[in-house]
N, C-alpha and C positions, 0 to 999 in steps of 0.2 A: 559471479559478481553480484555485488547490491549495490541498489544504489538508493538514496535517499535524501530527498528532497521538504524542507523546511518553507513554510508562510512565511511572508514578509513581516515581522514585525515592526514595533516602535517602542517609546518607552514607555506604552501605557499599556501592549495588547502585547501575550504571549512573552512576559518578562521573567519566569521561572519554570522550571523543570516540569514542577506541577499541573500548568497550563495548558501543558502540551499531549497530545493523544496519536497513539502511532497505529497506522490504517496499511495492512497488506495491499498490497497495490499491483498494476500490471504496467509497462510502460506504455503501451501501443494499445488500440481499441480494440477491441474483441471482434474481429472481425470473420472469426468461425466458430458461430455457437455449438457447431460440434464438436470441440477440440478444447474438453474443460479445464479450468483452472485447477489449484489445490482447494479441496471444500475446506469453506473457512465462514463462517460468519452468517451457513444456512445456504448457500449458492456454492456451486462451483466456476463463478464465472468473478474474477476480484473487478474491482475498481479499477477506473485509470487515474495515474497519479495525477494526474489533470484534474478528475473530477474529486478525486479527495482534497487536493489543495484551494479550488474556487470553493468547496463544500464550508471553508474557514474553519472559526474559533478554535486556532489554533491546530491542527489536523497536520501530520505529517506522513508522508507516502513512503512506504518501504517496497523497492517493488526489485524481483529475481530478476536478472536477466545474462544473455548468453551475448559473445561478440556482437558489436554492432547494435547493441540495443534490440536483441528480439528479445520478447519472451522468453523464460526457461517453460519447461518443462512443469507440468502437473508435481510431477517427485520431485524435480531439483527445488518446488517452492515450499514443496512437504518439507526439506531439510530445515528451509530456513525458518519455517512456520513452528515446526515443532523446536527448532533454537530459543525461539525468543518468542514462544506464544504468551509468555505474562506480562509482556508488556504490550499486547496488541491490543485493539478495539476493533469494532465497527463504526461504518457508515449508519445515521439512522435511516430507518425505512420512508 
């Protein structure tokens, strides 16, 4: 499953397709830095849609995940990353 989650716009901020930048994302906090992410963006360890969405200017979270909202898998995120890698971004540093 993906799921994906959009900033709150208005009619003045994030009013075109343009505006908007899509950030792999995890749903849940990384709570075992042993048990890495898919490497994406220089880390193997992705964002939480949490912190790609307060991050703003228009930022949107695309993040894998299995029943119940855990995590997928390192490979199950490889699937979707290597799907739709031309539309993805980073977080800045």
């Amino acid at each position: 499953m993906q799921n994906v989650n959009f900033p709150n716009s208005d009619a003045t901020t994030c009013t075109k397709l343009s505006d908007f930048s899509f950030v792999l994302s995890r749903v849940n906090f990384d709570i075992n830095p042993f048990t890495p992410d898919v490497d994406h963006c220089g880390t193997n360890h992705l964002p939480t849609e949490s912190s790609v969405i307060d991050s703003g200017n228009c930022r949107v979270s695309i993040s894998v995940f299995k029943g119940f909202k855990l995590d997928a898998s390192a490979s199950q995120q490889q699937v979707v990353r290597d799907k739709i890698s031309s539309l993805l971004t980073c977080l800045p540093k």
